[in-house]
C-alpha positions, -999 to 999 in steps of 0.1 A, spaced: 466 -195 505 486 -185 475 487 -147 463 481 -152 428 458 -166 405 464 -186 376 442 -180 351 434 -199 313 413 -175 285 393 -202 270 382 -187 240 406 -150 225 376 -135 208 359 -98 210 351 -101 245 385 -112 260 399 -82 247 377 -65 279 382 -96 303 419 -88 295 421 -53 302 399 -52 333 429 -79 347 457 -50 337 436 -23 347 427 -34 381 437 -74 392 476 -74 393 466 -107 415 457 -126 385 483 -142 359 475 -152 331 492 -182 324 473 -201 295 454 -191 264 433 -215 246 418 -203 210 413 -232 179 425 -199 163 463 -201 171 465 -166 158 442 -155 180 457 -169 211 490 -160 203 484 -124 202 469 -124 236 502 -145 247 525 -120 235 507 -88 262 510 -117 288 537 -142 283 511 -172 286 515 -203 270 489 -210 239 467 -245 235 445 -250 204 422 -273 232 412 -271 266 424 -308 268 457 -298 256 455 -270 280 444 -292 311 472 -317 302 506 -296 295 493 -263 310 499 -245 346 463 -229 359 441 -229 389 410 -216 368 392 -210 335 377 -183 323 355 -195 297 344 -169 269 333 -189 241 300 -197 224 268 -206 238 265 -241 227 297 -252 241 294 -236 278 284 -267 293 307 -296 280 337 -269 286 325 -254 322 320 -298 330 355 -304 320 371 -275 336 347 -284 372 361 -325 364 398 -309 362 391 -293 396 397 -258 378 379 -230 397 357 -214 364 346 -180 357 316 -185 329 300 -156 303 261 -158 301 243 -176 295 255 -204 314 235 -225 293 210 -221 270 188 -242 288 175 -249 325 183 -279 322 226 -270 309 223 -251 340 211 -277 364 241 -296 356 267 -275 352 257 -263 388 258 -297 399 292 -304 387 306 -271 403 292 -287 438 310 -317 430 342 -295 427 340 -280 456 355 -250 433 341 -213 434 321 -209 399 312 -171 394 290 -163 363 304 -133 347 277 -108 345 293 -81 345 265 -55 347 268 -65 386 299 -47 386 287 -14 357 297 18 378 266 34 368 246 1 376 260 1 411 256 42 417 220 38 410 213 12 433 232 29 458 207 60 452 174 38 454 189 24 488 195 53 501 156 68 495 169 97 473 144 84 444 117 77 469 90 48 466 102 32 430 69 36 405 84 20 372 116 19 356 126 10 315 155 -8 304 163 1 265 189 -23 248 192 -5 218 220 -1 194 229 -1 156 243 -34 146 279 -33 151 305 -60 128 327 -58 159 310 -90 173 302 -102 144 339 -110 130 337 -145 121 333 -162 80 297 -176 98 293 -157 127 279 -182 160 258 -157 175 237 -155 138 227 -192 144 196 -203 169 213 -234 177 241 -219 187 230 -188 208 199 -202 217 183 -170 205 191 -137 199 198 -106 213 179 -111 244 194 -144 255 223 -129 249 234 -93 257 196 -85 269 210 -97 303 231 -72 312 200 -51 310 178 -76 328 200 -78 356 198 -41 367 165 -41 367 167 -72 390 192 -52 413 167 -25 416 134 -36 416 136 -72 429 126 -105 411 102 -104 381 71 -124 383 54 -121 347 58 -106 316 41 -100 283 62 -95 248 67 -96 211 94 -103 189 105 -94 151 134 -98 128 144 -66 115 182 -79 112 176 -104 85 208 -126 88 200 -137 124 179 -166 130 172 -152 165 150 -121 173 168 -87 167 139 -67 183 120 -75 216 91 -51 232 85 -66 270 65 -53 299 79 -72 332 58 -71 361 75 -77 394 68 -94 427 67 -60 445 42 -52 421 60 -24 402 61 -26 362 89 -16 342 94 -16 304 125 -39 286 135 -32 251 161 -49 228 167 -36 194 193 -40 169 195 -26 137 215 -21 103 208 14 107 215 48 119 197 57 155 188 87 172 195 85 213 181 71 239 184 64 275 194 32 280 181 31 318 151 52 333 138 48 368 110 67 379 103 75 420 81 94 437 108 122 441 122 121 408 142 103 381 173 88 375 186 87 340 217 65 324 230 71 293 224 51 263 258 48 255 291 28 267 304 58 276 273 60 305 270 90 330 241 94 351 214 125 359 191 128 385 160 151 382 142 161 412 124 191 424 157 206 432 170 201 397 142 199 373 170 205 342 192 174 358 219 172 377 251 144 368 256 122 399 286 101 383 307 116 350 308 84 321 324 53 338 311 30 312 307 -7 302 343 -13 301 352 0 336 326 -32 347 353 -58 336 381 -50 363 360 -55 394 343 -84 385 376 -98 374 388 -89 410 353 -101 426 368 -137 409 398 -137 421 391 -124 458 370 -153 457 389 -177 451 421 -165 467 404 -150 498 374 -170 506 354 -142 498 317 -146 494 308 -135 457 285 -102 456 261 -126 432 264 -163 435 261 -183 402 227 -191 406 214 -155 403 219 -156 364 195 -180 360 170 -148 367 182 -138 334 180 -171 314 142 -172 327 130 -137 316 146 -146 284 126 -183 279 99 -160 293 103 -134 269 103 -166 238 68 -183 254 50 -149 257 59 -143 219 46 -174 209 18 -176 234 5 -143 231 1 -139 269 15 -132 303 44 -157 308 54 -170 346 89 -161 348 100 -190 378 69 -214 371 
């Protein structure tokens, strides 16, 4: 097998910028050796850190370019037809969430990916969050007890940084498929999912306190699980200042564990012992979650290595959030996997 990996950035937008310097910080196995942006600008300045050749196309890219996989970061509308081309190229593919905003996007991009025979890893990269993984690793080990309930806040003022473009893609609902919870709701979903198990039902509402997006900017959910535990979901952004907040909370029957509401993260645990807290992990952060699934990608494909979640568990994600749109519309309980 070879030693490196050969990897196109499809798309040189805000969230390259982290896919990039998780591959510097921590995958000197991967190479970047293409960069595709319709923004030549954009692409070139990635080019010039890494010496990669720039396409305008991932035609032009699949026809003059040297790669073994794609790492698609664009839009949500154009996942599909771009993760079906790189699968018919026999490119291995490394694809941001959603996969598709629909079940039915999904269905065949998986299909195609079997086809390939290639290894497709969905890049949710909360999997890989050092505070994510610390706090499972304290659940599995009983510190926490018997889990009673747990809340997940999404909450942050709205931030231009992803918002850079003359008409902004993720302001539109045909081209998110939502809003915020379709969309960076998921890496708090999928947490929840580590540490609790699968969701069975949920209840929510939805509003539109940030007027320029079509898709919901506030989301109040109550998930109920198959264990039977409950836990609380929250997704709020807004054009103003905000007090903080815990971005994780789960509740056992021998204390508390507390993440940050920050990127920066950090993690306390209150127990008996330490009723004021005590830190079990200094800030690690969002950005330190992009190196090892970078290197959970390319171990994959250059070792064999089974992935620690297989494409198929981000449908769990895409589900609560259809879910979470029925139940606001419905007014009731919503079947998560019916």
């Amino acid at each position: 097998m070879p030693d490196t990996l050969r990897l196109a950035l499809l798309g040189c937008g805000a969230i390259a910028r982290y896919h990039l310097d998780g591959i510097k910080e921590r995958v000197p196995r991967i190479q970047v050796s293409a960069v595709i942006d319709l923004d030549r600008a954009k692409a070139e300045k990635f080019a010039a850190e890494t010496g990669a050749k720039v396409f305008t196309s991932l035609d032009q890219a699949i026809d003059q370019g040297e790669f073994d996989a794609v790492d698609i970061m664009l839009p949500h509308d154009l996942h599909e037809r771009c993760a079906l081309q790189a699968f018919a190229a026999g490119k291995h593919v490394l694809l941001e969430k959603p996969m598709a905003p629909t079940l039915e996007g999904c269905a065949r991009i998986l299909a195609a990916a079997k086809k390939a025979g290639t290894v497709f890893m969905m890049a949710e990269n909360a999997q890989y969050w050092p505070e994510i993984v610390k706090a499972q690793e304290v659940i599995q080990n009983g510190d926490l007890g018997e889990i009673i309930t747990a809340r997940a806040a999404f909450v942050c003022e709205f931030d231009e940084y992803w918002f850079k473009e003359k008409k902004p893609w993720r302001y539109e609902q045909s081209r998110a498929g939502g809003g915020i919870t379709i969309d960076g709701g998921s890496h708090w979903m999928r947490p929840l999912r580590m540490w609790l198990g699968e969701i069975d039902e949920l209840v929510a509402v939805t509003g539109h306190p940030l007027k320029q997006m079509e898709g919901e900017s506030l989301v109040r959910a109550l998930f109920r699980f198959q264990s039977g535990a409950v836990a609380g979901f929250d997704a709020l952004m807004v054009a103003t200042a905000m007090g903080p907040e815990p971005w994780w909370r789960i509740t056992g029957t021998k204390g508390e564990l507390v993440i940050d509401g920050s990127f920066g993260g950090g993690i306390r645990l209150y127990d008996a012992q330490h009723r004021q807290g005590r830190t079990l992990m200094e800030p690690q952060g969002y950005a330190k979650s992009f190196g090892p699934e970078l290197e959970d990608f390319a171990r994959a494909v250059l070792d064999g290595k089974t992935l620690d979640a297989g494409p198929e568990q981000a449908l769990g994600e895409l589900r609560i959030a259809l879910a979470i749109y029925r139940s606001a519309t419905s007014r009731q309980w919503e079947k998560v996997w019916a």
